[in-house]
N, C-alpha and C positions, 0 to 999 in steps of 0.2 A: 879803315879801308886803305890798301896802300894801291900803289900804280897794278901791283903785278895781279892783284886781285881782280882790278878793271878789266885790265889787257888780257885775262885767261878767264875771264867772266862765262864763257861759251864751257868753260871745262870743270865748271862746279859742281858737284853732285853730292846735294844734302840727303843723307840717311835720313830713316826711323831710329827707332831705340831698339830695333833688331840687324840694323847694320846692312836693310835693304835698302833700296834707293828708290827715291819718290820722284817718279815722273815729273807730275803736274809743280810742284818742290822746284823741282831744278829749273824747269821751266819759269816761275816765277820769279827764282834768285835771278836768274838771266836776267830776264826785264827788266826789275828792280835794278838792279847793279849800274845796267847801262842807261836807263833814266834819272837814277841818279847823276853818274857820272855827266851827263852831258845838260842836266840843269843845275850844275856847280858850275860848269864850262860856260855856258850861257851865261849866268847870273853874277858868274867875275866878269867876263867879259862886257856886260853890260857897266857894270860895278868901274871897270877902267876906262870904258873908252867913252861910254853916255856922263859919265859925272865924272872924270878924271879923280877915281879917288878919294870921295871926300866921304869922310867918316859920317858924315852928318846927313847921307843918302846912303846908308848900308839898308840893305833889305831887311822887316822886320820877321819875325818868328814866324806869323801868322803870314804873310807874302809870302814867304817860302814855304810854307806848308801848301795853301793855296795854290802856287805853280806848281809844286809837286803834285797835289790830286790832278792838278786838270790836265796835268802828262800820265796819268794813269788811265785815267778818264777817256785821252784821248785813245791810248793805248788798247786798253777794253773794248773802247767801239772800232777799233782799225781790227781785232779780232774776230770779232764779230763779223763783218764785212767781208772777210778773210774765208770765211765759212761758206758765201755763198755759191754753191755749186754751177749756178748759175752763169755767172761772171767767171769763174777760176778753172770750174771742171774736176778733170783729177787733180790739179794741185790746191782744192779749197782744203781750209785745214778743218779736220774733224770734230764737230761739235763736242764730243766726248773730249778730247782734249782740252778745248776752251774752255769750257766746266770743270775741267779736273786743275787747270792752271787759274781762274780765279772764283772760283764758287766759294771761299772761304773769306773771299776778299769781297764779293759782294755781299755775301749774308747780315755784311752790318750792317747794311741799310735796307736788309727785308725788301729782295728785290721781289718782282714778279715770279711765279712758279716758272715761267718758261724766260725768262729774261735775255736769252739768246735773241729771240726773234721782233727786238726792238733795239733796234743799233743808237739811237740816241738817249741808251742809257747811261 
């Protein structure tokens, strides 16, 4: 991943194997890219300024996986939420989106049929 990847994260558009472009794709790489990015940021930052440093307080494999789902996690439910027409009006984002940008990503934990309309998934 280098800087420019980060910083043009908004202007990524992963193809199929026919050279079309995937919506709900692109939309993930975004997310992904920039949740990365700023729990690398977080996690040095915490890494220099909470333990000045010390090798012997690096974060383990499983920590960082762990932060990483639950900036997903929170992710997916700030989507959700995002949805409701209720609250947002015409700028809620469209359920069909939401499922098109992580339905692939839930499926490994055999969510509910409608898993949309429980936000503390």
């Amino acid at each position: 991943m280098t800087l420019g990847l980060v910083l043009g994260c908004a202007l990524t558009n992963p193809r199929d194997s026919e050279q079309g472009g995937i919506s709900g794709a692109t939309r993930l790489v975004e997310i992904m890219i920039r949740e990365v990015a700023a729990l690398i940021w977080h996690m040095r930052n915490a890494h220099v300024i909470q333990h000045d440093s010390n090798l012997t307080k690096m974060p383990t494999d499983a920590e960082i996986q762990n932060q990483f789902f639950f900036q997903l996690n929170k992710r997916i439910q700030l989507d959700v939420t995002l949805m409701s027409k209720v609250k947002f009006g015409s700028k809620a984002i469209l359920k069909a989106k939401v499922l098109e940008t992580w339905q692939e990503i839930v499926e490994i934990n055999k969510p509910p049929d409608n898993w949309t309309i429980h936000p503390w998934f």
